[in-house]
C-alpha positions, -999 to +999 in steps of 0.1 A: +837+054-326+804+050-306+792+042-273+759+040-259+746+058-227+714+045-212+686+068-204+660+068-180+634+055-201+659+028-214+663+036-243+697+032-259+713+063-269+738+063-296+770+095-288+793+102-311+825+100-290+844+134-301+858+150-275+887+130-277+890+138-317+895+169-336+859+188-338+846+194-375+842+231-386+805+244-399+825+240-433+827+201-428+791+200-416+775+203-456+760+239-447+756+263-480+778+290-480+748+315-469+743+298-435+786+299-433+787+334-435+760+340-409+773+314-391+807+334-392+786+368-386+777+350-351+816+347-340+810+304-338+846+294-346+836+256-344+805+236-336+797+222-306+790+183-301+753+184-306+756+205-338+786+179-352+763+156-344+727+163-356+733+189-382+744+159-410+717+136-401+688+166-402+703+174-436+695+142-450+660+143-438+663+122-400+642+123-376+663+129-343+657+122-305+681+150-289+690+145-254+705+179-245+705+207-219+702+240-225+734+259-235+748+230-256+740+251-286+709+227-302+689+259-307+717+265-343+720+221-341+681+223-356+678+254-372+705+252-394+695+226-409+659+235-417+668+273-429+690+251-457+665+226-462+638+250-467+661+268-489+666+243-515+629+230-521+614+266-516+575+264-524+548+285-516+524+276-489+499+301-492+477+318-471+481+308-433+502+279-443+533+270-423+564+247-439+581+242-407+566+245-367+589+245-334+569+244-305+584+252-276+570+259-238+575+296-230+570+333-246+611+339-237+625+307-258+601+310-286+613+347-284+652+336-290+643+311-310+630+334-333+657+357-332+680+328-337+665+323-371+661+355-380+703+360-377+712+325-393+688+330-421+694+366-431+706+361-461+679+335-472+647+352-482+626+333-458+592+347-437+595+337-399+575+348-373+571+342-334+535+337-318+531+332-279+500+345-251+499+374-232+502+398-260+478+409-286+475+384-315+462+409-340+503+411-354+506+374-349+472+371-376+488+394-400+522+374-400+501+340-405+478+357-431+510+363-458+520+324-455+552+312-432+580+292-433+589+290-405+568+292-373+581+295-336+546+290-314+540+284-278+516+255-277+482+275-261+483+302-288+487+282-319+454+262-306+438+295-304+450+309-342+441+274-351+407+277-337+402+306-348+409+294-385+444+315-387+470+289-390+469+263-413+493+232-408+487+206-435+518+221-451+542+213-423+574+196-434+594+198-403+581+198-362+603+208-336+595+198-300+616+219-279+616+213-242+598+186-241+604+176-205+595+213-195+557+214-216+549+179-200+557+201-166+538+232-174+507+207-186+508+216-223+514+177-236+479+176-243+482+210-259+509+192-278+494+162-289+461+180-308+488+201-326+504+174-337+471+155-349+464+182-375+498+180-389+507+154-422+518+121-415+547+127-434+574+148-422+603+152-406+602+151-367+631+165-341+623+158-301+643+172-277+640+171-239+669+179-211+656+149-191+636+121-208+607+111-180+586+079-193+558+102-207+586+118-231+598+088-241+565+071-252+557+102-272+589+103-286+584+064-297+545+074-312+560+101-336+598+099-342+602+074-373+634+055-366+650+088-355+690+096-348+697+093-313+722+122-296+731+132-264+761+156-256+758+155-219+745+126-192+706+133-186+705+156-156+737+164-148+749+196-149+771+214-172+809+206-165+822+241-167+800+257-136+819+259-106+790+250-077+789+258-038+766+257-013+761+282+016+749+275+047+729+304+062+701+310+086+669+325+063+670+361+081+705+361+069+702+351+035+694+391+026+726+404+044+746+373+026+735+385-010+741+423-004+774+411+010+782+389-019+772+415-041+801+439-035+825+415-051+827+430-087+834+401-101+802+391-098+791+409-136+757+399-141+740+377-124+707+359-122+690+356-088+662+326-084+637+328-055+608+302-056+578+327-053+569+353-079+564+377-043+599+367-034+615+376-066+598+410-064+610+415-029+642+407-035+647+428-069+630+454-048+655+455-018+688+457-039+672+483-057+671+504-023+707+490-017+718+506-051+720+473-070+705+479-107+680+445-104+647+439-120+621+409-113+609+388-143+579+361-131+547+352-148+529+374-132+545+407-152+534+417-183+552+405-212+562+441-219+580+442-180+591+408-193+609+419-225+620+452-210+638+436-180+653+412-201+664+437-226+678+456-199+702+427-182+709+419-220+725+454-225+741+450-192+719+481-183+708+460-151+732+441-134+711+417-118+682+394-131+655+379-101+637+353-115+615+327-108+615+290-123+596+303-154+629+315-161+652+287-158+649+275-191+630+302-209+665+331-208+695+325-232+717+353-225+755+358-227+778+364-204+759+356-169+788+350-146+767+336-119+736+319-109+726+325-075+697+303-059+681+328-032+658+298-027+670+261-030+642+247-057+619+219-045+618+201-075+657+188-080+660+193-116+650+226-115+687+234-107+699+215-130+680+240-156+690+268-131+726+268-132+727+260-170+725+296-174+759+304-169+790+287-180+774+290-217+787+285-253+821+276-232+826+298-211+832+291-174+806+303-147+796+301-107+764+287-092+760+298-059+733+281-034+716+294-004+703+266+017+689+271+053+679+248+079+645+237+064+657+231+024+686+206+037+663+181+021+660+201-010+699+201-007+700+167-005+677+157-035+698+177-057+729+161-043+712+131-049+706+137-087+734+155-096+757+125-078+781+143-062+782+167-028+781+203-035+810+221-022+800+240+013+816+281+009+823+283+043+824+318+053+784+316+050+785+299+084+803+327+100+776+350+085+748+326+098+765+320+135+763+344+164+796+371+165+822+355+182+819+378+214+781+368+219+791+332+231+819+343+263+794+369+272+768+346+276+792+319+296+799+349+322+765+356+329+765+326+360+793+341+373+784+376+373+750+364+392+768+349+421+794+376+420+762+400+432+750+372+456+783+373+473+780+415+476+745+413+490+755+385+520+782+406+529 
């Protein structure tokens, strides 16, 4: 059965409606017995609704339109399917040729997406390699130089290599636009659409974007040919199984609130997002004095400090992750147990992105928000887009209100005044 969900740009959407029917296993999907066994090697008992749902369709060649949010496992939806498509037509490229591209908006995602491939396709044979700013590119040349077939690029740096006569893209079978919504953000759609020029008309084409803002959607319309439509979730809501609540609190309190919160072991690991790169170093900087393990990841760090820190709250040597925005989408690790919003963000669907890193590959998680007097509006945009009200945690307001003796002392003061009068007259 189908049903259709309307997105922003109005464009139908077709769903396949399975969460009321038994979900396939990888061995129903069509997926050769090497990608099964990796697949199996990764603990995925069954696919989630974005992989039942595209990995078919990219098997037979489709372009696809994926409206998804992070955490909905699309990163295995498209890669399983290329690795096996790859696979079964294997031809050389040759020097500084690519067969398949995946652009996608920051050095951490193209990171995991590269590792991503690298673990499904172990068993395969094939030559991947990851190429993003910020780092030297003299490793980057030598990967290009042998011929790729696969190719995980932030946008900026393939125009660079491709300037600089080091990538070679005629031989591109397969594009994958991966956060679209989040490159037209960070200004790299132009970026996108000159990589895209030097690329063959013919090919296969997979877009897919959280959110799909009318920019998205007329790019999608120029170079998607009569693409597969999926969407596993409703565009920017958030992910069902995060348990979300707001707290109230006065900004000199917010510090005292998260040292206080901290002391709850359940609290595992947890990523921490302030809006300023200054913030996040404060804040990551105070709990460190407090004897939290905590590190700061913003784009002002080198990607060495980058990859470290993230290492780190990967091996669950650090306990806490401070992050700015750059991070919301760009960090796919297990077992966060809670997302806590130092700052509110001022841009609404940045929380959406936020939260969605807990409560991954089905697990459950907490969102926690700080919000003082001057981000109620923040509070309510996000209210606003998510369409429903945010639990309130209230023993943030006893935090954020004055101690309960303060008030009676301050109601005797009168009295105690005339109380003095009265000794002087007599």
């Amino acid at each position: 059965m189908l049903f259709t969900n309307t997105i922003p740009s109005g464009a139908p959407v077709a769903i396949a409606a399975t969460r009321d029917a038994p979900r396939a296993s990888f061995d129903d999907l069509g997926l050769i017995e090497p990608l099964r066994r990796a697949v199996r090697g990764e603990n995925y008992a069954t696919p989630t609704e974005i992989q039942a749902q595209a990995i078919p369709s990219l098997l037979a060649g489709r372009d696809l339109l994926g409206c998804a949010q992070t955490g909905t496992g699309k990163t295995a939806a498209f890669a399983l399917p290329i690795l096996q498509r790859l696979t079964e037509r294997r031809r050389p490229v040759g020097s500084r040729g690519v067969r398949a591209l995946i652009l996608t908006p920051t050095r951490e995602l193209a990171a995991q997406i590269g590792d991503s491939f690298r673990a499904y396709g172990r068993h395969l044979g094939l030559q991947s390699a990851v190429v993003y700013g910020g780092v030297g590119q003299a490793s980057q040349v030598r990967a290009l130089s042998r011929g790729l077939d696969i190719l995980v690029a932030t946008p900026g740096r393939l125009l660079d290599l491709m300037g600089q006569r080091h990538a070679r893209l005629e031989a591109v079978e397969t594009l994958v636009l991966d956060e679209a919504d989040r490159m037209l953000d960070m200004g790299f759609i132009h970026d996108v659409t000159r990589i895209i020029a030097a690329l063959p008309a013919r090919r296969q084409t997979l877009l897919f974007s959280a959110t799909m803002p009318s920019d998205i959607a007329a790019l999608a319309d120029r170079i998607l040919s009569d693409p597969v439509r999926v969407a596993v979730t409703p565009v920017a809501s958030t992910v069902e199984t995060v348990e979300q609540r707001v707290l109230h609190v006065a900004r000199g309190d917010k510090r005292p609130l998260l040292d206080m919160l901290l002391k709850d072991g359940g609290i595992r690991r947890a990523l921490i997002f302030t809006r300023t790169k200054h913030g996040a170093d404060k804040v990551a900087t105070q709990l460190a004095r407090s004897g939290v393990s905590a590190n700061a990841i913003h784009g002002n760090k080198s990607q060495g400090a980058r990859e470290r820190a993230l290492a780190d709250f990967r091996a669950g040597r650090t306990r806490v992750l401070v992050a700015t925005d750059i991070a919301a989408r760009g960090i796919d690790i297990d077992g966060v147990t809670h997302v806590i919003n130092y700052d509110l963000p001022n841009i609404p669907e940045s929380y959406v992105h936020r939260i969605g890193r807990t409560a991954r590959a089905g697990t459950s998680g907490v969102a926690m928000s700080f919000c003082d007097h001057e981000e109620r509006a923040y509070l309510r945009d996000i209210e606003k887009l998510i369409r429903q009200a945010i639990p309130v945690m209230d023993h943030a307001h006893r935090l954020a209100m004055p101690a309960p003796a303060a008030e009676p002392a301050r109601r005797q003061r009168p009295e105690l005044r005339r109380q003095r009068v009265r000794r002087r007259r007599r």
